[in-house]
Backbone as CSV, one residue per row, in Angstrom:
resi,resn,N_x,N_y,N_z,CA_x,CA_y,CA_z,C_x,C_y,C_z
1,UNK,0.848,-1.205,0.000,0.000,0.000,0.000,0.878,1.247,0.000
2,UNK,0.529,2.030,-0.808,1.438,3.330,-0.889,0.935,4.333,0.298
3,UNK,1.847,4.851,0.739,1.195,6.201,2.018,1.351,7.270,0.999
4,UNK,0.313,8.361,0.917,0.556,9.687,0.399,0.971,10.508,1.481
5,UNK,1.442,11.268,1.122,2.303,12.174,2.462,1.616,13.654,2.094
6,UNK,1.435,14.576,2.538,0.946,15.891,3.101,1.239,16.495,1.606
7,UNK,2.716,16.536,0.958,3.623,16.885,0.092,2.418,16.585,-1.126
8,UNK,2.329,15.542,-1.321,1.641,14.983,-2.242,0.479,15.947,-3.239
9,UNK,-0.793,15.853,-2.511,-1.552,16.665,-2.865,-0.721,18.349,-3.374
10,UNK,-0.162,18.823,-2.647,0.426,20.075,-2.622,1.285,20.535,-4.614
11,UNK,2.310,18.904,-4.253,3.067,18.903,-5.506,2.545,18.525,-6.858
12,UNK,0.683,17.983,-6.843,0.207,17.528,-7.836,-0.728,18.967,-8.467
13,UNK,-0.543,19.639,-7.608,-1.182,20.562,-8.040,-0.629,22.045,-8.831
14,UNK,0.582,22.208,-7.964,1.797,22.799,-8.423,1.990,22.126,-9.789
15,UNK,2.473,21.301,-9.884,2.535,20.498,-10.896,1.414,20.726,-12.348
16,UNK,0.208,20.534,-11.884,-0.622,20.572,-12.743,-0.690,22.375,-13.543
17,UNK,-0.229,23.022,-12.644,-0.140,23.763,-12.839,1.173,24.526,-14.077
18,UNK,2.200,24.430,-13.974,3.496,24.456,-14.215,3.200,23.504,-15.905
19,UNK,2.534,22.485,-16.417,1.744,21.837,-16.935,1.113,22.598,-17.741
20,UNK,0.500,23.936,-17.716,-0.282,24.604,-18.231,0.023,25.980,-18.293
21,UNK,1.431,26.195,-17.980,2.068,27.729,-18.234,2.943,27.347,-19.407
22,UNK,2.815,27.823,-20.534,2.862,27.807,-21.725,4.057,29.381,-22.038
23,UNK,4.802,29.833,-20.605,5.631,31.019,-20.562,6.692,30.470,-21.651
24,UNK,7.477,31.015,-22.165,8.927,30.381,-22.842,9.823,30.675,-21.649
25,UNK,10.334,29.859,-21.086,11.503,30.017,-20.345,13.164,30.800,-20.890
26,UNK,12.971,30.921,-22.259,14.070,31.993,-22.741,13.835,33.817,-21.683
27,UNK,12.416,33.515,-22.685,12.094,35.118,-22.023,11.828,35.681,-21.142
28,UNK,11.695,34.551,-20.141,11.641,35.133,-18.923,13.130,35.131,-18.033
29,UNK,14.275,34.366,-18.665,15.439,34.617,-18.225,15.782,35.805,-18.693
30,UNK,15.423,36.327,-19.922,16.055,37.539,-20.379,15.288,38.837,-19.689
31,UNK,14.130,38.694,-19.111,14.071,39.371,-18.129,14.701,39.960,-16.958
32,UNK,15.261,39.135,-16.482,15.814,38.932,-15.419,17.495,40.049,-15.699
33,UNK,17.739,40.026,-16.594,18.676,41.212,-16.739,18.305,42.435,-16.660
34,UNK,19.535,43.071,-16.195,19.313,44.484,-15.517,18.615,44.668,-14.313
35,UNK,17.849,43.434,-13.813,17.814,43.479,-12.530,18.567,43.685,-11.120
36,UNK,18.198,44.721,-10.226,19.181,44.931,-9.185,19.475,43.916,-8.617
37,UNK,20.885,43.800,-8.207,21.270,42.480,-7.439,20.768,42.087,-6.721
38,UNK,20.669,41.008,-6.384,19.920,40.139,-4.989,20.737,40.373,-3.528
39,UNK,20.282,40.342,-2.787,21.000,41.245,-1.612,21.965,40.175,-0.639
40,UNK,22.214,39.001,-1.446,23.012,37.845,-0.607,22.786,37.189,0.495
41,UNK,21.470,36.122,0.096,21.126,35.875,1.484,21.836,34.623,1.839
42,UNK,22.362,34.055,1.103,24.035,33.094,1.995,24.517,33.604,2.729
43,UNK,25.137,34.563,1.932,26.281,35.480,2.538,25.755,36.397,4.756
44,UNK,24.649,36.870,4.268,24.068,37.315,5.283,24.061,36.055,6.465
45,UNK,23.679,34.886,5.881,23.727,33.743,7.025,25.171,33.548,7.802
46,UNK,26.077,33.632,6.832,27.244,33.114,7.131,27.658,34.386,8.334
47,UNK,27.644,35.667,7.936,28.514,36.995,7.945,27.152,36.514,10.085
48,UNK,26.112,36.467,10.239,25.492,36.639,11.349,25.896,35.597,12.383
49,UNK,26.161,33.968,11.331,26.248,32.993,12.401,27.924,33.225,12.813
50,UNK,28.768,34.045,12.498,29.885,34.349,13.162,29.694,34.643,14.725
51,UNK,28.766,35.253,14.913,28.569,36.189,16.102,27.363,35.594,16.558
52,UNK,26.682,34.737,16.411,25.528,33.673,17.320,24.820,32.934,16.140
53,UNK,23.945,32.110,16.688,22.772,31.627,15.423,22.086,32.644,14.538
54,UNK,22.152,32.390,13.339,21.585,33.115,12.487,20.076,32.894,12.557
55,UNK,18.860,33.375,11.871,18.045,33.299,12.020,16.724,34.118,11.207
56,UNK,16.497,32.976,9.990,15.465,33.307,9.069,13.790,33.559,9.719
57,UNK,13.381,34.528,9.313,12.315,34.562,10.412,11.170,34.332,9.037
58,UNK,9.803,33.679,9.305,9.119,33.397,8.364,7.621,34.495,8.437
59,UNK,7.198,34.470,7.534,5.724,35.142,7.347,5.202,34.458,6.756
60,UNK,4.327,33.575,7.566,3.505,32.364,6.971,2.051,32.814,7.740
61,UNK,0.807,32.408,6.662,-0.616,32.952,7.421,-1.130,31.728,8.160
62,UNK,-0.750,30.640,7.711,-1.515,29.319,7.769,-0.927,28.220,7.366
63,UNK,-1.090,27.137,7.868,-0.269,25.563,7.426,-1.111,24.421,7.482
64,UNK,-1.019,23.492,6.116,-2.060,22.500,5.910,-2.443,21.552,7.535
65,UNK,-1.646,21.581,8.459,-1.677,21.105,9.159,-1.811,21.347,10.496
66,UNK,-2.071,23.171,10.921,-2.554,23.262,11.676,-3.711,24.578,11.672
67,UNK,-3.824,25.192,10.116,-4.633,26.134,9.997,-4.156,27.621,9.851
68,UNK,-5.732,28.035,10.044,-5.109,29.595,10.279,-3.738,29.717,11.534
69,UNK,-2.603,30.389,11.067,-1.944,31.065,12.574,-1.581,32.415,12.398
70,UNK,-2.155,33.248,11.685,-1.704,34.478,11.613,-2.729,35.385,10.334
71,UNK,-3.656,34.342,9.658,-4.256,34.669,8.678,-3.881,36.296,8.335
72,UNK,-4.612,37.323,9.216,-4.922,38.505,8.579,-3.172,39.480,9.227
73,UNK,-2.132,38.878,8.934,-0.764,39.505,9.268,-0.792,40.591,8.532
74,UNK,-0.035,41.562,8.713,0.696,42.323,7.753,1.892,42.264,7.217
75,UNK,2.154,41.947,6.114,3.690,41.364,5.931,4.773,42.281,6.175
76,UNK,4.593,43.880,5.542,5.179,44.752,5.956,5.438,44.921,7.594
77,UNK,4.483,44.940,8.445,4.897,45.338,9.584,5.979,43.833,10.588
78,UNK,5.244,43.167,9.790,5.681,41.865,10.520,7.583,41.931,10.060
79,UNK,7.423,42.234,8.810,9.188,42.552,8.394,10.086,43.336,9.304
80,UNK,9.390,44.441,9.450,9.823,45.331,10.398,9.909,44.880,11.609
81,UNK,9.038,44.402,12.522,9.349,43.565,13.340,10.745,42.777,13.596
82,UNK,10.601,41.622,12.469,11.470,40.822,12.842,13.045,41.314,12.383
83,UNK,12.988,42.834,11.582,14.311,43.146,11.169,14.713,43.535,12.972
84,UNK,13.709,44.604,13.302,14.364,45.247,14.529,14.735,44.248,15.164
85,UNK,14.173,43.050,15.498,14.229,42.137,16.505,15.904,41.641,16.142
86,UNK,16.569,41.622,14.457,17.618,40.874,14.747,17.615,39.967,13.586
87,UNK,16.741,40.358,13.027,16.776,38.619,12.063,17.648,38.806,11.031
88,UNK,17.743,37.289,10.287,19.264,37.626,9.391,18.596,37.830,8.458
89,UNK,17.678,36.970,8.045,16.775,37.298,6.596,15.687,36.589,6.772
90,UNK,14.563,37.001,5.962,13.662,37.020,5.827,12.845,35.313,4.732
91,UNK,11.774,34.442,5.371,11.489,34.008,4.433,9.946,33.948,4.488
92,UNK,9.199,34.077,3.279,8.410,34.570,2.822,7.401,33.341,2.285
93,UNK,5.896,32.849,2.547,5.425,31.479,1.990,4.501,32.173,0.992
94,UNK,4.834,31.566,-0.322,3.868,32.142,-1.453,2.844,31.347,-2.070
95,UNK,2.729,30.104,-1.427,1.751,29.196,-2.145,0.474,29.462,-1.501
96,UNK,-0.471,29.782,-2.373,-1.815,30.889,-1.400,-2.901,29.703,-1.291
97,UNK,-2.569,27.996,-2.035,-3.987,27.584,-1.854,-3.478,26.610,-0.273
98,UNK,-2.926,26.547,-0.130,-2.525,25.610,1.292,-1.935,26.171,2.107
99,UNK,-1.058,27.912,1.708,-0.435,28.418,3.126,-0.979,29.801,3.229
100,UNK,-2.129,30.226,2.609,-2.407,31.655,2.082,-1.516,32.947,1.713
101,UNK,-0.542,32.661,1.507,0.386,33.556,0.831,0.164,33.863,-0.820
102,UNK,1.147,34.536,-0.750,1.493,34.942,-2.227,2.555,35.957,-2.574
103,UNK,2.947,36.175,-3.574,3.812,36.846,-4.151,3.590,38.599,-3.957
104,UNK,2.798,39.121,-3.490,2.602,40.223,-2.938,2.966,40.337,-1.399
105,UNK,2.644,38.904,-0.767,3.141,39.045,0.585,4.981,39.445,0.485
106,UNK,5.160,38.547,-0.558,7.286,38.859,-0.439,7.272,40.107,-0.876
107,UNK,6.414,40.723,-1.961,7.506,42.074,-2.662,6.763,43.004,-1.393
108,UNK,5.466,42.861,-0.156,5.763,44.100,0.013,6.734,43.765,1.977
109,UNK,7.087,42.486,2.294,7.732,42.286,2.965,8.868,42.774,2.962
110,UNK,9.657,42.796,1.446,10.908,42.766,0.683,11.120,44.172,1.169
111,UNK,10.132,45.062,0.525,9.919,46.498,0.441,10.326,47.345,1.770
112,UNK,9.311,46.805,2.642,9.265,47.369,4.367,11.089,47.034,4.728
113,UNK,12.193,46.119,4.614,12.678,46.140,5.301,14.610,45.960,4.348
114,UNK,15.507,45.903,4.614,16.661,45.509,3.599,16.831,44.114,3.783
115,UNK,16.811,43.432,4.653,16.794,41.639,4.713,16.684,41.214,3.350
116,UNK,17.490,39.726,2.867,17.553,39.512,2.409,16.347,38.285,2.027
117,UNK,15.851,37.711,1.481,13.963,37.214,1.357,14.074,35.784,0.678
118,UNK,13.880,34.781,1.072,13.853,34.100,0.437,12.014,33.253,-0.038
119,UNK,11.646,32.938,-0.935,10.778,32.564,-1.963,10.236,31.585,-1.059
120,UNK,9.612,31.040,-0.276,9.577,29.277,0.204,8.417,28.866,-0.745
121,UNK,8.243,28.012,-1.244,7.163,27.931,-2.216,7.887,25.918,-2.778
122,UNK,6.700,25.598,-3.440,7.081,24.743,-3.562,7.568,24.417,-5.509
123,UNK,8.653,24.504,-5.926,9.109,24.642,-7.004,9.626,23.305,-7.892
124,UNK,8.512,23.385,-9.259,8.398,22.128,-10.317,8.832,22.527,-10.999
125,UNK,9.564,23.854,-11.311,9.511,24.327,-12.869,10.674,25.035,-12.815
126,UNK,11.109,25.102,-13.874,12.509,25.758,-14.213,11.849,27.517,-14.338
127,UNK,10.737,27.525,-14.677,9.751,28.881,-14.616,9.532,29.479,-13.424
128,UNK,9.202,28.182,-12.178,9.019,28.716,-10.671,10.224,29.356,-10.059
129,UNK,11.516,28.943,-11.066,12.789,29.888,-10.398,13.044,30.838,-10.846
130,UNK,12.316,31.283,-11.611,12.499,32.852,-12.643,11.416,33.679,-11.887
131,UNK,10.414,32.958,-11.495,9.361,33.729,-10.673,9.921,34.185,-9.994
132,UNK,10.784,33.255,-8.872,11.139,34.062,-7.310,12.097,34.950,-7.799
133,UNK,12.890,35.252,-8.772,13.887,36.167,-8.844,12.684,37.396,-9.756
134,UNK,11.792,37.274,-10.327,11.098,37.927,-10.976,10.582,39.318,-9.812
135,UNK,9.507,38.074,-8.655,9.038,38.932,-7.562,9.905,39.503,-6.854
136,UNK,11.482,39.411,-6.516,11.921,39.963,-6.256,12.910,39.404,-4.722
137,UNK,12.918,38.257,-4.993,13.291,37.236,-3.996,14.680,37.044,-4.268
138,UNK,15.762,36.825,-2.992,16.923,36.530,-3.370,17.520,35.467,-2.892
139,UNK,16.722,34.391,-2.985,16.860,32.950,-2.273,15.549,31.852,-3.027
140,UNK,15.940,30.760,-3.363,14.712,29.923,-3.752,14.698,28.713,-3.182
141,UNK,14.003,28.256,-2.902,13.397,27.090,-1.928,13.801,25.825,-3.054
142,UNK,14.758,24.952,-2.808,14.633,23.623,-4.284,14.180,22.580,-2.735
143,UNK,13.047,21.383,-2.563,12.691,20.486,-1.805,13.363,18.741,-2.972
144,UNK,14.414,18.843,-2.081,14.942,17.519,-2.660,13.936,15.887,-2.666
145,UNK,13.069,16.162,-1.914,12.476,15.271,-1.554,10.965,15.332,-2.975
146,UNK,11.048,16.460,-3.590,10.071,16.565,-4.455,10.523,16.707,-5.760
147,UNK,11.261,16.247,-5.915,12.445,16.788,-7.693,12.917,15.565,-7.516
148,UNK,13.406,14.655,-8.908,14.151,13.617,-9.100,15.505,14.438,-9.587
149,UNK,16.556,13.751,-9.437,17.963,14.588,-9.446,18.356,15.388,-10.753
150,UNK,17.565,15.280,-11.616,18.301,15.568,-13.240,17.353,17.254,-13.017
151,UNK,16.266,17.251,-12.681,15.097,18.512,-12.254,16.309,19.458,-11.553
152,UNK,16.213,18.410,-9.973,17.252,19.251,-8.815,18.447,20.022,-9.186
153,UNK,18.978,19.460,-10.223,20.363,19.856,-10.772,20.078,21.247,-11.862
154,UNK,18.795,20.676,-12.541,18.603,21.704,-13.099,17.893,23.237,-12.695
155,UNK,17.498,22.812,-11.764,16.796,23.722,-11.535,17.580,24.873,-10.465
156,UNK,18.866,24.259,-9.695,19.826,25.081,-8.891,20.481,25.494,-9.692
157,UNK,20.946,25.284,-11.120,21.861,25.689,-12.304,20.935,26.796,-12.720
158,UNK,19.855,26.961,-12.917,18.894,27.993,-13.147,19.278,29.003,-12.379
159,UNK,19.027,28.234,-11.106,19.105,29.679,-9.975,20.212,30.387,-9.711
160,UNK,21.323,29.741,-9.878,22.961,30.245,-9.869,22.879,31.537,-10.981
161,UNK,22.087,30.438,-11.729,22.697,31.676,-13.358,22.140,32.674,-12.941
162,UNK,21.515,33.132,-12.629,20.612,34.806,-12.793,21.077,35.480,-11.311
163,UNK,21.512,34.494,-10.258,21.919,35.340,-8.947,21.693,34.841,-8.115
164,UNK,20.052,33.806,-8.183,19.924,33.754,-6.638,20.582,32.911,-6.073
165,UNK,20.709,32.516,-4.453,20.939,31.557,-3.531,19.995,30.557,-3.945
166,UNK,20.318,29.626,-3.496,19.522,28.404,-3.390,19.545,27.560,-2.196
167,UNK,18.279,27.517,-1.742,18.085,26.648,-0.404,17.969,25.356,-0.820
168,UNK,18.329,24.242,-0.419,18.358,22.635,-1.006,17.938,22.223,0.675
169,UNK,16.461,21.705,0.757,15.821,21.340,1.968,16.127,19.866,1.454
170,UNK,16.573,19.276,2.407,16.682,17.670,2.391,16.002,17.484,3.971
171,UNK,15.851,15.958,3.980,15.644,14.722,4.977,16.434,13.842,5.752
172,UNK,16.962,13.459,4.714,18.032,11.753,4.972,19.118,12.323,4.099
173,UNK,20.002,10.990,4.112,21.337,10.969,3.658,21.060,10.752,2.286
174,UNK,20.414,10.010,1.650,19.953,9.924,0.811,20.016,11.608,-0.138
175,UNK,18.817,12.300,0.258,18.833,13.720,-0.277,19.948,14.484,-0.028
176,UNK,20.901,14.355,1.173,21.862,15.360,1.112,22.974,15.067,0.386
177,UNK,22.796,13.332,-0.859,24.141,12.831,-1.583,23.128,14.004,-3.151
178,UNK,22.131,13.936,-2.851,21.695,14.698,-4.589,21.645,16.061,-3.967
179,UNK,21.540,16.673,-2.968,22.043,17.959,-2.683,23.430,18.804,-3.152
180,UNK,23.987,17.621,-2.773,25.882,17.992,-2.503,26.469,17.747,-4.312
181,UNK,25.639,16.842,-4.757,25.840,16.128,-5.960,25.583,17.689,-7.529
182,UNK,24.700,18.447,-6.693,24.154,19.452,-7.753,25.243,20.733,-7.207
183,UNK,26.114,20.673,-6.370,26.992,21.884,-5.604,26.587,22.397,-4.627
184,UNK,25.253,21.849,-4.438,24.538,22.503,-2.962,25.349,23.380,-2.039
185,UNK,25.502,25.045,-1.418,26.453,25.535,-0.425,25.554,25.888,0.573
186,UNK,24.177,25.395,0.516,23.214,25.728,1.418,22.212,24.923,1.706
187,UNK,21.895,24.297,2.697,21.281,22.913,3.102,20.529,23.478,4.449
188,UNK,19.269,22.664,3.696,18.467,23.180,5.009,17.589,21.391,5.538
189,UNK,17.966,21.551,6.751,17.418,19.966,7.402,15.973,20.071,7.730
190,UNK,15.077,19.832,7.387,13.715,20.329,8.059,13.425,19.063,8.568
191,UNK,13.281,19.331,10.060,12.811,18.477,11.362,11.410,17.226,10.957
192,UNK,10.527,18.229,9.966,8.862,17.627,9.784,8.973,16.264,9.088
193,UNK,8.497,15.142,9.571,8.391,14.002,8.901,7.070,14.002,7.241
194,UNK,7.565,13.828,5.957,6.658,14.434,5.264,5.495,12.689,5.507
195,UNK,5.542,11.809,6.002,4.449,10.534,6.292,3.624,11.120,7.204
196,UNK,4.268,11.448,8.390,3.484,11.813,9.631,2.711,13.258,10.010
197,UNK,4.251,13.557,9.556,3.812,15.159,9.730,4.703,15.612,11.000
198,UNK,4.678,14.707,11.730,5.672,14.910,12.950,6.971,15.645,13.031
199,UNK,7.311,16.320,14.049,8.375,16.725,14.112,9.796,16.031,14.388
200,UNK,10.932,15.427,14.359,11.716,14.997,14.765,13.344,15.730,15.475
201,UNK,13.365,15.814,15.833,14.578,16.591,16.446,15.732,15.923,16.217
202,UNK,15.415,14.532,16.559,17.031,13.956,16.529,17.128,13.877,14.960
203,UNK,16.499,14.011,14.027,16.893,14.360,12.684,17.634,15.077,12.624
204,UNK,17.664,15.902,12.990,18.401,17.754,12.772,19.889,17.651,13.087
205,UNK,20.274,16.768,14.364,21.222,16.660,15.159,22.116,15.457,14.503
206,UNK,21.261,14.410,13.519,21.890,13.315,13.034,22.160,14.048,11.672
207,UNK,21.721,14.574,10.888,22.287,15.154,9.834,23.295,16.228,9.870
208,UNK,23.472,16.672,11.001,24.101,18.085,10.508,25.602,17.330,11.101
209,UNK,25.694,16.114,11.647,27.197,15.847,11.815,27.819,14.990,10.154
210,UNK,26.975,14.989,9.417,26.871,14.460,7.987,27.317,15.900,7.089
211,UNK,27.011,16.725,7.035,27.032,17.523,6.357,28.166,18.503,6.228
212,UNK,28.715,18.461,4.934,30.155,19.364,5.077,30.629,20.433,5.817
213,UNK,31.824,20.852,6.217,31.576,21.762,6.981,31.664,22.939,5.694
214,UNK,32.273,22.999,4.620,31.958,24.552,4.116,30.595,24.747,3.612
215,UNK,29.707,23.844,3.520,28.506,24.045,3.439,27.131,24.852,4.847
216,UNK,26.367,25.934,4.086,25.648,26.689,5.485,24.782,25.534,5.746
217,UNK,24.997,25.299,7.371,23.427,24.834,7.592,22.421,25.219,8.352
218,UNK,21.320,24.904,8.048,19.542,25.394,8.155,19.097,24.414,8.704
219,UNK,18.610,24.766,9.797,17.338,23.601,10.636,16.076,24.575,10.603
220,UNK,15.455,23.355,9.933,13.651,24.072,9.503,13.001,23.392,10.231
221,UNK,11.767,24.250,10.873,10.966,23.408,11.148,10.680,22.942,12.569
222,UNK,9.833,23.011,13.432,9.673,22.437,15.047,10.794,23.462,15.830
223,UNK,11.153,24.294,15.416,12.289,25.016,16.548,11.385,25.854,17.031
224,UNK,10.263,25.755,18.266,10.184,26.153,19.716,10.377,27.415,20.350
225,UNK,11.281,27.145,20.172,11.529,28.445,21.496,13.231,28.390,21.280
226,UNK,14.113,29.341,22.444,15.418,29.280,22.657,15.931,28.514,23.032
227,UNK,15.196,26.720,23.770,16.410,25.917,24.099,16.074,24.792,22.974
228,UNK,15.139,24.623,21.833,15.004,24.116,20.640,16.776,24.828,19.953
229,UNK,16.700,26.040,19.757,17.460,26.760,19.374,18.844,26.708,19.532
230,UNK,18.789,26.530,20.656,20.721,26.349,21.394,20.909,25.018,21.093
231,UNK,20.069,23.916,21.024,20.767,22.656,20.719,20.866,22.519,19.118
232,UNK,20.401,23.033,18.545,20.625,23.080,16.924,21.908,24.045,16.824
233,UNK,22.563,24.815,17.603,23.662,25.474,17.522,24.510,24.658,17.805
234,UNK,24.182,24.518,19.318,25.240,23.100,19.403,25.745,22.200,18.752
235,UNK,24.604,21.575,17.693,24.749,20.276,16.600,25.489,20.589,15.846
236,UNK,26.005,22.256,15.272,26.573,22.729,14.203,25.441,23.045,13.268
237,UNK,24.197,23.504,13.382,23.474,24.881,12.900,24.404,25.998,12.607
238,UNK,24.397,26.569,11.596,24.437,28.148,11.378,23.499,28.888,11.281
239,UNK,22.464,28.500,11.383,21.215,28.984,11.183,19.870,28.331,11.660
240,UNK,18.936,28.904,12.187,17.536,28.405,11.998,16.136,29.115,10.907
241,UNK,15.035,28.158,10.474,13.946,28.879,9.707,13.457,28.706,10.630
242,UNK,12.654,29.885,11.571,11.487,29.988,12.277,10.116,30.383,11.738
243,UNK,9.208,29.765,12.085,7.839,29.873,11.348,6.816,30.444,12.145
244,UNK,6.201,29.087,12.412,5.164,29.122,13.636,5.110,29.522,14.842
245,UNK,6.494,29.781,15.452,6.320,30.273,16.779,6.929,31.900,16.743
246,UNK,7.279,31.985,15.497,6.853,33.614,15.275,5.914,34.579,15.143
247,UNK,5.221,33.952,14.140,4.205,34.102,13.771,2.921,34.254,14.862
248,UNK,3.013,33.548,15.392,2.132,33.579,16.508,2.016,33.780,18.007
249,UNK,3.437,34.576,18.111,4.200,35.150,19.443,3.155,36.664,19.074
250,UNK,3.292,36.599,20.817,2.784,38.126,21.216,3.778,38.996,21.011
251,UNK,5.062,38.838,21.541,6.158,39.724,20.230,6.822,39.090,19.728
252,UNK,6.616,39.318,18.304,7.780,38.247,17.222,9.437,38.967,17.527
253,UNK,8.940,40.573,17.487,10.307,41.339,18.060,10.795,40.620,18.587
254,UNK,10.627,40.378,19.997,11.828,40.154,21.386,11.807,38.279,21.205
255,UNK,10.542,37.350,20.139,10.832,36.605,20.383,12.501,36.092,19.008
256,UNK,12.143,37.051,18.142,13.751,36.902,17.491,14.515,37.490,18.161
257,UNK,14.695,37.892,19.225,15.910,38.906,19.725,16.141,37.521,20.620
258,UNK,15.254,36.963,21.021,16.201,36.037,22.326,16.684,34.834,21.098
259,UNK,16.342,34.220,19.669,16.667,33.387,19.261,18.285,34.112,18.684
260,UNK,18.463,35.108,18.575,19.717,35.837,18.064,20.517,35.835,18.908
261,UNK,20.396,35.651,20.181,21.075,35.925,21.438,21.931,34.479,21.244
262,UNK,21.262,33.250,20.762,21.710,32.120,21.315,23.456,32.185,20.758
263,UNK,24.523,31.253,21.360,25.731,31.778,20.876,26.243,30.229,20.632
């Protein structure tokens, strides 16, 4: 019996979609010139986790799995927020039928603050990576677990060419050999089991002693609070994606200021 996982539904639809955009992918790369540079959101990870955990702060309204948590946010103010608070950069959920976002939430997030933004979205198309550099994103989400490797490869070769960063979210060892395999310099471990849905922790802590050291790493996903936080530093984190418990803090401010603190 096959299990469908959460992912599933999400990527068939994306999919179906991507399926029926009939864009030429020439012309929308040639777009992409003369565009102002992307504001380096590697670089920003690396240059913060010198001096404590770095720390992507998210603007998400809602999640297939636990609902509304922020529905009617303001993305602008919420930017502002989490810049004052400390954050290294910014990531942004644009898929509007399962997380209510969209591509207006990043450009006017982008807008309110200088952080650097990354796209989280779920990406089938060599088109979905011209988007995020289109809207104005300087980071793109590739989910190794949803691309077969010849896609994955292609689709981070996309993103190199025009500027952006590329986030490569893996699972297992498995995904972090087609991560590393495409040049991956940015790896993000996300905690969430895509069967269960569950969170796992000792995931986070078993991969990141796997993972190169000149490569950044990202723990997504289930990080809590500040002592979630300090043990993903500990593991060799350079970074965390915080979501949900931003989002839905009475201050997202002071609650990124204590995750910045961690050392």
């Amino acid at each position: 019996m096959i299990r469908r996982t959460y992912l599933d539904g999400i990527l068939a639809e994306h999919r179906d979609r991507a399926a029926a955009d009939n864009r030429d992918i020439a012309t929308l790369l040639e777009s992409c010139r003369g565009m102002e540079a992307p504001r380096g959101f590697r670089q920003r990870l690396v240059d913060d986790s010198m001096s404590g955990l770095a720390v992507i702060s998210e603007i998400k309204r809602r999640s297939p799995s636990k609902g509304d948590l922020n529905a009617s946010l303001d993305p602008s103010q919420l930017a502002r927020n989490y810049a004052s608070g400390g954050a290294s950069c910014l990531s942004v959920l644009t898929d509007e039928a399962h997380f209510g976002g969209s591509s207006n939430d990043l450009k006017e997030a982008r807008s309110a603050v200088d952080l650097p933004v990354l796209r989280k979205d779920f990406t089938v198309d060599a088109r979905d990576v011209v988007d995020a550099r289109l809207m104005g994103a300087d980071c793109v989400l590739l989910i190794a677990a949803a691309l077969v490797p010849e896609d994955l490869a292609e689709f981070h070769r996309v993103g190199v060419s025009i500027g952006l960063d590329v986030l490569v979210e893996i699972h297992d060892e498995a995904e972090l050999e087609m991560a590393l395999a495409v040049g991956a310099s940015l790896i993000g471990v996300n905690q969430r089991d895509l069967v269960t849905f569950d969170v796992d922790h000792d995931r986070a802590v078993r991969m990141a002693e796997v993972i190169p050291d000149d490569v950044v790493k990202v723990a997504e996903s289930g990080v809590r609070g500040v002592d979630d936080a300090r043990a993903l530093r500990d593991a060799g984190y350079d970074a965390v994606l915080v979501g949900e418990s931003l989002v839905t803090a009475q201050e997202p401010l002071e609650a990124v200021r204590a995750l910045r603190a961690v050392r």
